[in-house]
LORO-102277 format. One line per field, with one value per residue: x, y, z of N, C-alpha, C in turn; residue number from 1; residue in three letters. Coordinates in nm, 3 decimals. Example, Ala and Ser with C-alpha at 12.3 -4.5 7.8 and 13.67 -1.06 7.14 Angstrom:
<nodes>
n.c1 = [1.319 | 1.285]
n.c2 = [-0.569 | -0.225]
n.c3 = [0.780 | 0.708]
ca.c1 = [1.230 | 1.367]
ca.c2 = [-0.450 | -0.106]
ca.c3 = [0.780 | 0.714]
c.c1 = [1.320 | 1.290]
c.c2 = [-0.330 | 0.003]
c.c3 = [0.780 | 0.787]
keba = [1 | 2]
kegu = [ALA | SER]
</nodes>
This chain:
<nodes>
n.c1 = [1.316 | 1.554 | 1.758 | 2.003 | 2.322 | 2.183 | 2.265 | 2.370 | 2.363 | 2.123 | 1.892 | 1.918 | 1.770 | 1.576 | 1.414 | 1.420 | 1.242 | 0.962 | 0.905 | 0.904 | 0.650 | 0.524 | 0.446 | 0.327 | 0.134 | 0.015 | -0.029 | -0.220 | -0.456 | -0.539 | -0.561 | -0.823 | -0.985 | -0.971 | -1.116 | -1.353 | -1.517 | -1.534 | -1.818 | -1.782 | -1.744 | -1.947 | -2.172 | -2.480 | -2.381 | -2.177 | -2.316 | -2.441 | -2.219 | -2.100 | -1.974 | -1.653 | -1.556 | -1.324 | -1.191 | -1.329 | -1.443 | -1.580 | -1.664 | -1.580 | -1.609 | -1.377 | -1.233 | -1.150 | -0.989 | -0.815 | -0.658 | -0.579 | -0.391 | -0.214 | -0.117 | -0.003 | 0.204 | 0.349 | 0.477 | 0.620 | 0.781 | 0.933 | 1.032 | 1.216 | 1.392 | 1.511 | 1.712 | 2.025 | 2.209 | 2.084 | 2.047 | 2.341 | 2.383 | 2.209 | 2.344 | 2.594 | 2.511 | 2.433 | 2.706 | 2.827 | 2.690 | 2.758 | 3.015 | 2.995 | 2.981 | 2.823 | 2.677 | 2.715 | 2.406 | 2.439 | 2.624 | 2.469 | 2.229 | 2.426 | 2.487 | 2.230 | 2.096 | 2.252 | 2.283 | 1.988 | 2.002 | 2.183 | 1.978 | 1.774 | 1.931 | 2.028 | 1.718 | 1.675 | 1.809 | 1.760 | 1.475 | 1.517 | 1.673 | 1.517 | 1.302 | 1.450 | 1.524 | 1.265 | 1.202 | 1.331 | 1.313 | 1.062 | 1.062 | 1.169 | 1.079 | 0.791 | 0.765 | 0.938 | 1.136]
n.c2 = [-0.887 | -0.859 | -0.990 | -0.984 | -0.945 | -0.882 | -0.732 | -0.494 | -0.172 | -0.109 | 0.134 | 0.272 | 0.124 | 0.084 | 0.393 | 0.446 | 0.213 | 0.299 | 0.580 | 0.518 | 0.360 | 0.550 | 0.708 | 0.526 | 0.491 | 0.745 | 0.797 | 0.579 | 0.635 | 0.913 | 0.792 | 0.681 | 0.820 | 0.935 | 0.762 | 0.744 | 0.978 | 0.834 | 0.707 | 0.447 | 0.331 | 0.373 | 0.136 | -0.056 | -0.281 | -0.234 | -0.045 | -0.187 | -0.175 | -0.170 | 0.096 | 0.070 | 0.067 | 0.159 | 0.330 | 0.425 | 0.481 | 0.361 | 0.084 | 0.075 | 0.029 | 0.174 | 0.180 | -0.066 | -0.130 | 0.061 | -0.070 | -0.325 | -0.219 | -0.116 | -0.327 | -0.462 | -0.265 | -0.256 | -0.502 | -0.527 | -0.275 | -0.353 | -0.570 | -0.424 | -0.313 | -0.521 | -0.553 | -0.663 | -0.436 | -0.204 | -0.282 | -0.254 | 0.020 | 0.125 | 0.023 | 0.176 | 0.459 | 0.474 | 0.379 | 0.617 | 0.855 | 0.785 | 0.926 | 1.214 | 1.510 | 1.642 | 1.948 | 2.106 | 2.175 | 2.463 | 2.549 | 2.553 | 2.718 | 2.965 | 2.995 | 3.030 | 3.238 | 3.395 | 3.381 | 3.489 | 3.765 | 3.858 | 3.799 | 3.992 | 4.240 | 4.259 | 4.260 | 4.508 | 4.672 | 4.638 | 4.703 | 5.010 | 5.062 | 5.035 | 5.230 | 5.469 | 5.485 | 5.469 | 5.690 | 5.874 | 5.815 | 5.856 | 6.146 | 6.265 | 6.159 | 6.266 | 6.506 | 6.657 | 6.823]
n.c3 = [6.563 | 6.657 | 6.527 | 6.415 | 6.558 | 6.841 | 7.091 | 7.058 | 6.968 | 7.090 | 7.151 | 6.966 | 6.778 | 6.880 | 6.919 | 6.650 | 6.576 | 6.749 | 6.638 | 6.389 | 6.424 | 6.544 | 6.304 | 6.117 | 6.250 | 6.247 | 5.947 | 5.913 | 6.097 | 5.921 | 5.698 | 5.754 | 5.783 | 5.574 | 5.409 | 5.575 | 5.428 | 5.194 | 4.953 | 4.910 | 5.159 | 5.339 | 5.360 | 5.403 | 5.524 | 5.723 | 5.900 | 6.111 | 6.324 | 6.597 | 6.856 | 6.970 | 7.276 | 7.414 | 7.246 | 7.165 | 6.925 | 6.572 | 6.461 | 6.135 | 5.763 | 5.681 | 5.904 | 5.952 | 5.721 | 5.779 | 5.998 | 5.864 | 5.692 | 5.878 | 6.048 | 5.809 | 5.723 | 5.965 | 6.003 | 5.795 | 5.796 | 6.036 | 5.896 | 5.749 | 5.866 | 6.044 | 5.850 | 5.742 | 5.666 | 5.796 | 6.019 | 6.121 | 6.024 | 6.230 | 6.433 | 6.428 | 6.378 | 6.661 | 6.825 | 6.734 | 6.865 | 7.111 | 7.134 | 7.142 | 7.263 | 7.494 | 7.612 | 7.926 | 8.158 | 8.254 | 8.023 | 7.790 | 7.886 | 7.935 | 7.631 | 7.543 | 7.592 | 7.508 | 7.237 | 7.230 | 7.348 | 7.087 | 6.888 | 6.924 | 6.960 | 6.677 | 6.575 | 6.688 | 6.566 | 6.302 | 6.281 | 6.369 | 6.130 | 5.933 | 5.986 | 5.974 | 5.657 | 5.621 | 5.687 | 5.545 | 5.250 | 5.254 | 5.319 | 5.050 | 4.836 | 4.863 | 5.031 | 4.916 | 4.957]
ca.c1 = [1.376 | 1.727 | 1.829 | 2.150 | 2.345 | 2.113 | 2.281 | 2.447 | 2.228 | 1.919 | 1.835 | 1.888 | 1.701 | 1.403 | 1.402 | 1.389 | 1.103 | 0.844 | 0.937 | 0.844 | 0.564 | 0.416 | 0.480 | 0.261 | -0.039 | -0.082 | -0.090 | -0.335 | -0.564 | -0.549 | -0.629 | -0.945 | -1.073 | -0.983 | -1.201 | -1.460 | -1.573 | -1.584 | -1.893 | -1.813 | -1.734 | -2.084 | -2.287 | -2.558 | -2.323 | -2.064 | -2.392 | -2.438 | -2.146 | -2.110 | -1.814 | -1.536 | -1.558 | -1.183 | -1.149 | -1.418 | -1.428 | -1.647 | -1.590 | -1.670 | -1.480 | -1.243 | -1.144 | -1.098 | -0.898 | -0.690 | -0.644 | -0.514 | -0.307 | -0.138 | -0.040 | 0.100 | 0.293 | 0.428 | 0.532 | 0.729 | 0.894 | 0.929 | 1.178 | 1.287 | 1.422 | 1.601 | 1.814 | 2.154 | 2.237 | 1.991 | 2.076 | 2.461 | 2.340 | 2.165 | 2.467 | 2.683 | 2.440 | 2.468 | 2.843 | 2.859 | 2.658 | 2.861 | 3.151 | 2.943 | 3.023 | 2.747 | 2.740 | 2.626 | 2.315 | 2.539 | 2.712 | 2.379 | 2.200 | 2.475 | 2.490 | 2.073 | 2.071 | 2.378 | 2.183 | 1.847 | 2.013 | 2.202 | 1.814 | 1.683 | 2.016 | 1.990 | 1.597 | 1.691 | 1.882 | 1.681 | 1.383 | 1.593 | 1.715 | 1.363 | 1.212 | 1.533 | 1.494 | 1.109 | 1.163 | 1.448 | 1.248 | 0.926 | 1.069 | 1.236 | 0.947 | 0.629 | 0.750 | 0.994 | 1.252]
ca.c2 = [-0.762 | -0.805 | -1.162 | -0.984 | -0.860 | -0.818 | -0.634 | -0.400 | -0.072 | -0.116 | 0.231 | 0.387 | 0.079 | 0.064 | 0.485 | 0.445 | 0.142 | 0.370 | 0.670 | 0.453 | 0.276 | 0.651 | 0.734 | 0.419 | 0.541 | 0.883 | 0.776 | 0.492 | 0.710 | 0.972 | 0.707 | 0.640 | 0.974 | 0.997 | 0.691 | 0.789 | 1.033 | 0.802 | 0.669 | 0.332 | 0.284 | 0.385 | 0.056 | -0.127 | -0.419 | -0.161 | 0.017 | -0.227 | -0.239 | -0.065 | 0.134 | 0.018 | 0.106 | 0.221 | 0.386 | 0.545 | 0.455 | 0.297 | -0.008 | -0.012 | -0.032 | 0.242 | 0.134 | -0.208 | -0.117 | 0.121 | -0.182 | -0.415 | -0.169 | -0.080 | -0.446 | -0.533 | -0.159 | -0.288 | -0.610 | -0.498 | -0.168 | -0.448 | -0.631 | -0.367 | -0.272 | -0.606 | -0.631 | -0.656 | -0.330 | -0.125 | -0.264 | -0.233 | 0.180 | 0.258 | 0.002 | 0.271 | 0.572 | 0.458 | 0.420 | 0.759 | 0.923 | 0.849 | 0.990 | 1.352 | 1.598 | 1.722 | 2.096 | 2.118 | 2.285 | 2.630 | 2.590 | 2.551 | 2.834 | 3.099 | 3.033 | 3.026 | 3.370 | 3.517 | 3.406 | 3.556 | 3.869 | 3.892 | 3.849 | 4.075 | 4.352 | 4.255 | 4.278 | 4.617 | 4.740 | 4.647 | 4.826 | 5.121 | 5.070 | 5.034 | 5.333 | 5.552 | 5.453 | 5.505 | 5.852 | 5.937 | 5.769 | 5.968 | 6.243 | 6.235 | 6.124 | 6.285 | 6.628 | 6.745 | 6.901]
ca.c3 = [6.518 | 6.691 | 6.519 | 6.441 | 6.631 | 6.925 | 7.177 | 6.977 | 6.930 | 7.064 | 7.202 | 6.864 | 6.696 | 6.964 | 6.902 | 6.521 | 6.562 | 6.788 | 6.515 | 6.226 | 6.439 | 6.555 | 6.166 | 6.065 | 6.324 | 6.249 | 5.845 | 5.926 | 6.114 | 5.819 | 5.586 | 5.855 | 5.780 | 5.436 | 5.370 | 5.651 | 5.366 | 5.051 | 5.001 | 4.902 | 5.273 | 5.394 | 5.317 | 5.502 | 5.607 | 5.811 | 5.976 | 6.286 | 6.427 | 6.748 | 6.920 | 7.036 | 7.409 | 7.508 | 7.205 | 7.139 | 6.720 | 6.533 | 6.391 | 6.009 | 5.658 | 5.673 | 6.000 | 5.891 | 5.640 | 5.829 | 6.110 | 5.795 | 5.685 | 5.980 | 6.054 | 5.679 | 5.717 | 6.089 | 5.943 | 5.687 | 5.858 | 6.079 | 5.846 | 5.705 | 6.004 | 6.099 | 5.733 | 5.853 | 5.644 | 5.794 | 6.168 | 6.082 | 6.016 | 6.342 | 6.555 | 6.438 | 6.454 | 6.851 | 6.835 | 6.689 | 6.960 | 7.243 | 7.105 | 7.122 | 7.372 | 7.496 | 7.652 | 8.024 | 8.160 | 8.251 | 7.892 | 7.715 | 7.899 | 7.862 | 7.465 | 7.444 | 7.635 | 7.431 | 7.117 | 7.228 | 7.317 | 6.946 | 6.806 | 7.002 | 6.905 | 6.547 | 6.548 | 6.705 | 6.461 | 6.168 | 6.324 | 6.350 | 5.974 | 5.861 | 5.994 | 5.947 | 5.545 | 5.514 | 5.681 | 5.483 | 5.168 | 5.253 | 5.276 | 4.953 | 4.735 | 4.892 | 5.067 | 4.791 | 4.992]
c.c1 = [1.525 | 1.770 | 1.982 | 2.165 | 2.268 | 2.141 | 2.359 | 2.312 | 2.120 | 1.857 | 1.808 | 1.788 | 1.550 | 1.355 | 1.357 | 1.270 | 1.010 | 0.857 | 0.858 | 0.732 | 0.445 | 0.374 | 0.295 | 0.118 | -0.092 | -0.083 | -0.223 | -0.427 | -0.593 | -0.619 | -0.789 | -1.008 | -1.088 | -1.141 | -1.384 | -1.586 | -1.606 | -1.687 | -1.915 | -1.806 | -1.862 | -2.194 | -2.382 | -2.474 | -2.219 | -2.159 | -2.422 | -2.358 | -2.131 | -1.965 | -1.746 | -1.472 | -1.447 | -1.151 | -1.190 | -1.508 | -1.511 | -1.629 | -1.673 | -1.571 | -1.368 | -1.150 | -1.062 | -0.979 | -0.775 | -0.614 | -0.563 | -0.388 | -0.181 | -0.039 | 0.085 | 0.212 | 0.366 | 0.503 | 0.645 | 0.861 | 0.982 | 1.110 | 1.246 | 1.392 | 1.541 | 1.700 | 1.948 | 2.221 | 2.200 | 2.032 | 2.228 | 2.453 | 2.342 | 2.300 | 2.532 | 2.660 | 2.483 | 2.601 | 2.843 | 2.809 | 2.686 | 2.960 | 3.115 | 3.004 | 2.937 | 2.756 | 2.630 | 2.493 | 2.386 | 2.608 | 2.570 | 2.288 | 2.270 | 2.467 | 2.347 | 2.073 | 2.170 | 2.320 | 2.052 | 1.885 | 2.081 | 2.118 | 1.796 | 1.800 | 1.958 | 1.828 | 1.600 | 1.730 | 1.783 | 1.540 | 1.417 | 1.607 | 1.601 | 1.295 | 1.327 | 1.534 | 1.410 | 1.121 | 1.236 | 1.362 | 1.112 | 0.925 | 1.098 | 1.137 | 0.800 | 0.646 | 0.810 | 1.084 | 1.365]
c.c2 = [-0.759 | -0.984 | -1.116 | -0.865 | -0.800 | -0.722 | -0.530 | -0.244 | -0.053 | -0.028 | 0.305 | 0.271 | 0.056 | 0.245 | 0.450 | 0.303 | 0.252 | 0.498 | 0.624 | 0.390 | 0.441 | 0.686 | 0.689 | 0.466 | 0.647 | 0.834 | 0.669 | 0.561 | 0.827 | 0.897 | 0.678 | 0.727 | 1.027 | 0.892 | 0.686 | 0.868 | 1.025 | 0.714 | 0.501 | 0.212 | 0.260 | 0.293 | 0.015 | -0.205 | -0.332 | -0.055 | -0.045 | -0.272 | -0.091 | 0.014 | 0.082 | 0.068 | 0.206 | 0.311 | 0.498 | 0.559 | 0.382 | 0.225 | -0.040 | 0.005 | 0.020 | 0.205 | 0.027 | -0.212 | -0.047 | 0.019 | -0.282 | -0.346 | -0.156 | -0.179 | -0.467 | -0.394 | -0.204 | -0.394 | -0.590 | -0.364 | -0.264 | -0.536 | -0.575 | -0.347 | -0.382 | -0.646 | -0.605 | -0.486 | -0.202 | -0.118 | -0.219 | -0.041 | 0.194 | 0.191 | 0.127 | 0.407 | 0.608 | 0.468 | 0.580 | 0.845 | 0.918 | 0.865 | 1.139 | 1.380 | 1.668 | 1.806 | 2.056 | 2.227 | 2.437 | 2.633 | 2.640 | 2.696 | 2.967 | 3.090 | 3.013 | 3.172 | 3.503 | 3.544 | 3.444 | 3.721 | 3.945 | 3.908 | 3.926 | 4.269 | 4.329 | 4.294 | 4.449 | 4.719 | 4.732 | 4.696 | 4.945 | 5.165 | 5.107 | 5.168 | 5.469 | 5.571 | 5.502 | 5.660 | 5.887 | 5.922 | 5.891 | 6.087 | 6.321 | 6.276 | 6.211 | 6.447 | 6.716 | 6.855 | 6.967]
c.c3 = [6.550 | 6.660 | 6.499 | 6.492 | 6.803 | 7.066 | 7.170 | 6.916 | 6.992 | 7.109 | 7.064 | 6.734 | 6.769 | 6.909 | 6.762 | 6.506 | 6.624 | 6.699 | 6.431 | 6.295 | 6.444 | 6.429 | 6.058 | 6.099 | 6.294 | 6.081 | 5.825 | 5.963 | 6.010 | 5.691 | 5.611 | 5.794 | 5.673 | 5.385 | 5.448 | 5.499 | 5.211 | 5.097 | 4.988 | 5.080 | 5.368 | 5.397 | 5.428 | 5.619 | 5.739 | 5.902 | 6.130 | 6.351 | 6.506 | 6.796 | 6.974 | 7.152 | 7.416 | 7.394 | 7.169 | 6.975 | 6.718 | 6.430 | 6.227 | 5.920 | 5.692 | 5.778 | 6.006 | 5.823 | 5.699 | 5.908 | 5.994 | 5.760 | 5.760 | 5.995 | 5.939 | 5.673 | 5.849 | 6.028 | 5.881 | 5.730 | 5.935 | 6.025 | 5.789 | 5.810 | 6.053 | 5.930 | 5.823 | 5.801 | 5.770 | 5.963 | 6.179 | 6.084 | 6.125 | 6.432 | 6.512 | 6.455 | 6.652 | 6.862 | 6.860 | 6.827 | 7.083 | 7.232 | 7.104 | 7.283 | 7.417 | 7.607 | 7.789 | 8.045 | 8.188 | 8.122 | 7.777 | 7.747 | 7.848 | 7.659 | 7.460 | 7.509 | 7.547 | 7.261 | 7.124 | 7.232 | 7.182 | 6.892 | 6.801 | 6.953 | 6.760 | 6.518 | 6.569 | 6.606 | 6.344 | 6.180 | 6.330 | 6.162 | 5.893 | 5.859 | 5.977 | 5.742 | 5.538 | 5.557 | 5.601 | 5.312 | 5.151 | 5.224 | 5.139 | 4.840 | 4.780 | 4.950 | 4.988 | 4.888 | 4.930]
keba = [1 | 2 | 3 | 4 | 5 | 6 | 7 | 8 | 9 | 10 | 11 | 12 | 13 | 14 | 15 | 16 | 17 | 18 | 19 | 20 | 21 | 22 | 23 | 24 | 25 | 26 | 27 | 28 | 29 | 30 | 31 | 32 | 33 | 34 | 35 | 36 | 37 | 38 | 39 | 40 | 41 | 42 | 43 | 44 | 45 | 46 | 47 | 48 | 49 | 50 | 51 | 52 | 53 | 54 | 55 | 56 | 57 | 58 | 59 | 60 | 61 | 62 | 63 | 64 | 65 | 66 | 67 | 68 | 69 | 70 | 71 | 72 | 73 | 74 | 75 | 76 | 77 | 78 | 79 | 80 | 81 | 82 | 83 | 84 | 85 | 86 | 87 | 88 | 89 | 90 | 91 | 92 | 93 | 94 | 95 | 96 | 97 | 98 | 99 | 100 | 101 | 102 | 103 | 104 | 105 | 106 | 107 | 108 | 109 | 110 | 111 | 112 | 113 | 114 | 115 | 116 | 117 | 118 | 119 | 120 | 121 | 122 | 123 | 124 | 125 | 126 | 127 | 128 | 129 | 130 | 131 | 132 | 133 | 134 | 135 | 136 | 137 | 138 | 139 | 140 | 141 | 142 | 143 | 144 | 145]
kegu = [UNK | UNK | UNK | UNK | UNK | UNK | UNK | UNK | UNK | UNK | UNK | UNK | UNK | UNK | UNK | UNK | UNK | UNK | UNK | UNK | UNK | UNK | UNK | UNK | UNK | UNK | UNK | UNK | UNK | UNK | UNK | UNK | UNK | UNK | UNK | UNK | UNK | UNK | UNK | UNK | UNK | UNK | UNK | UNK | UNK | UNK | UNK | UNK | UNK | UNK | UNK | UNK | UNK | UNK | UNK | UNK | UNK | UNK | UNK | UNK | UNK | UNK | UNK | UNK | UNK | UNK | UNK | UNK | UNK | UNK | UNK | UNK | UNK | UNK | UNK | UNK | UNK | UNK | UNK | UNK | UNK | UNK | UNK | UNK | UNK | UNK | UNK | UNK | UNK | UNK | UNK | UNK | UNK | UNK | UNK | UNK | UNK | UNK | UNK | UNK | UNK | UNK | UNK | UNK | UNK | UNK | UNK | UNK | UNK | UNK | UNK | UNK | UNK | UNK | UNK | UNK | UNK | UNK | UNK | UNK | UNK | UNK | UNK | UNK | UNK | UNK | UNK | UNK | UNK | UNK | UNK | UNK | UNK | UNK | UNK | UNK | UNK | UNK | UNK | UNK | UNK | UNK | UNK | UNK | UNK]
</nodes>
């Protein structure tokens, strides 16, 4: 995966492999479950096999299939992953991100507390607005003042 370039990047290209690898697992196991419930999966020949201790699963087509899958989708993210374009992207993704500035814990708190209490005014207000309207509205339409 790191023929070029290899020590250039590799936090934001190891990050973007387990991404695209978690990516790969939760559609493989989806596929497990989609095929769990067709019935061409259900045959005799995929009935005696047994569980697969640590995992807990049971080993028959769909699984199979998800398990082939998985591989020929690793493989290929795989090389997708090492074109020189593609590594050339995230080296500079990484560049890019230590040129950020990021805000300390006392900078980050006061602006998440200054924007909860603006919500919390604004939510105020438009609860106010709301029920100042429907009385004003109600009255209007329904008591005939």
């Amino acid at each position: 995966m790191y023929r070029y370039k290899p020590e250039e990047g590799r936090n934001s290209r190891q990050a973007t492999f387990w991404l695209g690898e978690g990516m790969i697992v939760f559609g493989c196991y989806s596929l497990r479950g989609t095929l769990n419930r067709w019935e061409g999966m259900r045959s005799e020949m995929f009935e005696n096999f047994s569980q697969i201790p640590v995992l807990g699963v049971t080993l028959n087509g769909s699984m199979m299939v998800a398990v082939v899958v998985f591989f020929l989708a690793s493989v290929s993210f795989t090389r997708f992953l090492a074109t020189k374009k593609n590594a050339d992207h995230l080296i500079e993704v990484e560049d890019e991100m230590k040129k950020v500035t990021w805000p300390s814990f006392r900078e980050a708190s006061n602006s998440s507390i200054i924007v909860v209490a603006c919500v919390l005014l604004l939510m105020g207000f438009l609860a106010f607005s709301d029920w100042a309207l429907g009385s004003i509205f109600r009255a209007v339409l329904w008591e005939k003042i």
